[in-house]
C-alpha positions as CSV (number, residue, x, y, z in Angstrom):
1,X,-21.2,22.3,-51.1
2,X,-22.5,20.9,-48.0
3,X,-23.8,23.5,-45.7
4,X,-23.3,22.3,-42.7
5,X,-19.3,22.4,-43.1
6,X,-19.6,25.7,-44.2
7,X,-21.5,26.5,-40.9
8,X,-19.1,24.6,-38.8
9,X,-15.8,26.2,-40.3
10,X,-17.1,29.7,-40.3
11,X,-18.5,29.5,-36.3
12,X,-15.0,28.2,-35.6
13,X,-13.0,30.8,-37.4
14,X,-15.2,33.6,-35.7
15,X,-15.4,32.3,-32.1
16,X,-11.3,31.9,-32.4
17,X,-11.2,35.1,-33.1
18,X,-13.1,36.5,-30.6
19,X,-11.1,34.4,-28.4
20,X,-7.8,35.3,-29.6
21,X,-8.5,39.0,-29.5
22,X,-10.7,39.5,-26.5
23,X,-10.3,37.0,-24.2
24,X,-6.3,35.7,-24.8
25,X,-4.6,38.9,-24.7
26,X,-5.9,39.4,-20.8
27,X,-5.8,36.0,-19.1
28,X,-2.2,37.0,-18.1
29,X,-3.9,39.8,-16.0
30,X,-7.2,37.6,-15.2
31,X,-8.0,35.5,-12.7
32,X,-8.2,32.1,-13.9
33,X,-10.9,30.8,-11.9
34,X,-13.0,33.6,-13.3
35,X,-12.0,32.3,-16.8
36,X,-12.6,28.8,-16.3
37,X,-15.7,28.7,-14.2
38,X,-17.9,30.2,-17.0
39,X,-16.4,28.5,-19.5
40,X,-16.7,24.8,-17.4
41,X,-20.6,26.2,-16.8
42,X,-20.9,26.3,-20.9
43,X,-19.8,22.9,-21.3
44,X,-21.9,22.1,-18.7
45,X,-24.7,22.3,-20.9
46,X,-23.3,19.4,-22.9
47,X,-26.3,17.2,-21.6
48,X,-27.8,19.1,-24.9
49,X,-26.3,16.1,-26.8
50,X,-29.0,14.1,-25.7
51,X,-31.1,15.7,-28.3
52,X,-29.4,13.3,-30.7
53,X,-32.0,10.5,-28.7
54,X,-35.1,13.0,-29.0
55,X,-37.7,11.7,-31.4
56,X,-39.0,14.5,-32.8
57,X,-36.0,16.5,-33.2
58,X,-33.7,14.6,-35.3
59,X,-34.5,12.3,-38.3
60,X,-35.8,9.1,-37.0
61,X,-33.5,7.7,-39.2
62,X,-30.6,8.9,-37.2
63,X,-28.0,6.6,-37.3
64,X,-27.8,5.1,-33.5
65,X,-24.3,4.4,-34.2
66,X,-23.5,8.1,-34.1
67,X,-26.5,9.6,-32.5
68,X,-25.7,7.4,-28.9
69,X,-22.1,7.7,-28.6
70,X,-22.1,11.2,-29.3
71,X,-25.3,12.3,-26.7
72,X,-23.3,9.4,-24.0
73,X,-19.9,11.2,-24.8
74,X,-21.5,15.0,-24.6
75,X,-23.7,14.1,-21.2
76,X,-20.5,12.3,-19.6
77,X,-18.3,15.3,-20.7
78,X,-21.0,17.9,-19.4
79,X,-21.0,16.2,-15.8
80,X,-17.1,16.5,-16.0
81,X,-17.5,19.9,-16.5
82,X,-20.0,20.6,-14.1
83,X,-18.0,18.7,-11.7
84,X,-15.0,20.5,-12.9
85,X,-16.6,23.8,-12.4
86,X,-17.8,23.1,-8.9
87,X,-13.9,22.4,-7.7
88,X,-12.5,25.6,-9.7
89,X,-15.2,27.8,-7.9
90,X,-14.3,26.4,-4.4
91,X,-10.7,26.4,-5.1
92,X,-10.7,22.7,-4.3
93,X,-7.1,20.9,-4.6
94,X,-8.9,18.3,-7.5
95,X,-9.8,21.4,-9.1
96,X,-7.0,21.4,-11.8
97,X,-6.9,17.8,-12.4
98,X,-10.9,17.9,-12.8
99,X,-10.6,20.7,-15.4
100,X,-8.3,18.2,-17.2
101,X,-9.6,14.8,-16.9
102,X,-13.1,17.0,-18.6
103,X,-11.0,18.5,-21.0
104,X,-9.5,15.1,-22.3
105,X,-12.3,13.6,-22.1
106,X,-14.5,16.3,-23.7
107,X,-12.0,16.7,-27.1
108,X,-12.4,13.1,-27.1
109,X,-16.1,13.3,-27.2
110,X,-15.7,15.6,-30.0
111,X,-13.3,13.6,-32.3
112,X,-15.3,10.3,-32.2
113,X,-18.2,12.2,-32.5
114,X,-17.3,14.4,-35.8
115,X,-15.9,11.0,-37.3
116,X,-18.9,8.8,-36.7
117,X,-21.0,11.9,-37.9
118,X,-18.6,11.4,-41.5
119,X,-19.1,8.0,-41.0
120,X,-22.6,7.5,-41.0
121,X,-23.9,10.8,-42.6
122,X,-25.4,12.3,-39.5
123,X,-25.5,15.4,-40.8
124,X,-28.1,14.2,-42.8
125,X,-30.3,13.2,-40.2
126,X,-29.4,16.6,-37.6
127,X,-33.5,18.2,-38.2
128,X,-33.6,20.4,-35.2
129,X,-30.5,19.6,-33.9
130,X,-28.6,20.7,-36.8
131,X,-27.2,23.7,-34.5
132,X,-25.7,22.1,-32.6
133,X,-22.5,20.9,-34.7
134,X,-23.2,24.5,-36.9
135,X,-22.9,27.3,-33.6
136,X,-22.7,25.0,-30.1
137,X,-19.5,22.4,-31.0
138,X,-17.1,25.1,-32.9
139,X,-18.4,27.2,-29.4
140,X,-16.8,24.5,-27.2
141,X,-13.9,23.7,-29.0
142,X,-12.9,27.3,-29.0
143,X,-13.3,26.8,-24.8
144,X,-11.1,24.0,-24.8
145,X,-8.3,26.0,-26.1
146,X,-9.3,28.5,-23.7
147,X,-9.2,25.9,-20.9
148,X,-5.6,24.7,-22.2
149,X,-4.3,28.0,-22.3
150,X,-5.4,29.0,-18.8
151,X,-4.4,25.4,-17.3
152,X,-0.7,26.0,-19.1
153,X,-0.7,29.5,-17.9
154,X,-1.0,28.1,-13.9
155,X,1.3,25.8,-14.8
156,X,3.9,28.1,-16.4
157,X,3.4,30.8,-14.0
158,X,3.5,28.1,-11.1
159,X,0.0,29.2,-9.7
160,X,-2.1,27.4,-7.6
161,X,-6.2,27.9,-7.9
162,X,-6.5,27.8,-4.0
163,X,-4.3,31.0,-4.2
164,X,-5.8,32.5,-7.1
């Protein structure tokens, strides 16, 4: 059994619960800048990735055809956020299509990197980062449906972030 799956699966199961008992049930009633912006500010910490380049932390074995697409895809992905975050919190007009142009890009990020990881065996190679795909990725993914949910709430309920 590889351990790592097992790590992934259950972090995912619990932080989409959490989600879908806590948080989903008031969004309706919430503010959705106040549910995006510390959600964007999480993702924001995607420049983490770059401990896939860190000597020291991972194998240097490390396959570089996983370990520098997925730090590039997680840093670019982070500055979204941040970016995405800045507009949400000033109620910019760019605000929504930021928080989706990340969020694209960001589920992108984490497709090509879990299929290079099968691809090359990264898992193998994780050493210190091996939390990251076990706790932070299920983490994120859970605040992309989050993000989706609040973006297709605006849109449903025909809001607009400037008048939120």
């Amino acid at each position: 059994m590889n351990t790592l799956i097992v790590n992934i699966v259950l972090s995912t199961i619990i932080f989409n619960l959490a989600y879908r008992w806590f948080l989903k049930p008031t969004l309706p009633k919430l503010n959705p800048a106040v549910v995006l912006v510390p959600i964007l500010l999480l993702h924001s910490m995607r420049h983490l990735g770059l401990m896939f380049l860190t000597t020291g932390v991972t194998s240097p074995n490390i396959p570089a055809q996983f370990a520098v697409p997925a730090a590039a895809g997680d840093f670019v992905a982070g500055m979204l956020a941040l970016t995405a975050a800045v507009l949400v919190q000033s109620r910019s007009s760019w605000a929504v299509p930021m928080t989706w142009s990340f969020t694209v890009v960001g589920i992108a990020d984490f497709v090509s990197a879990i299929a290079l990881s099968r691809i090359y065996s990264a898992g193998d190679f994780l050493g210190g980062a091996y939390w990251i795909p076990s706790f932070w990725v299920p983490m994120l993914i859970v605040g992309h449906i989050a993000i989706i949910d609040v973006l297709r709430l605006l849109k449903r309920e025909k809001i607009s972030l400037s008048a939120a």
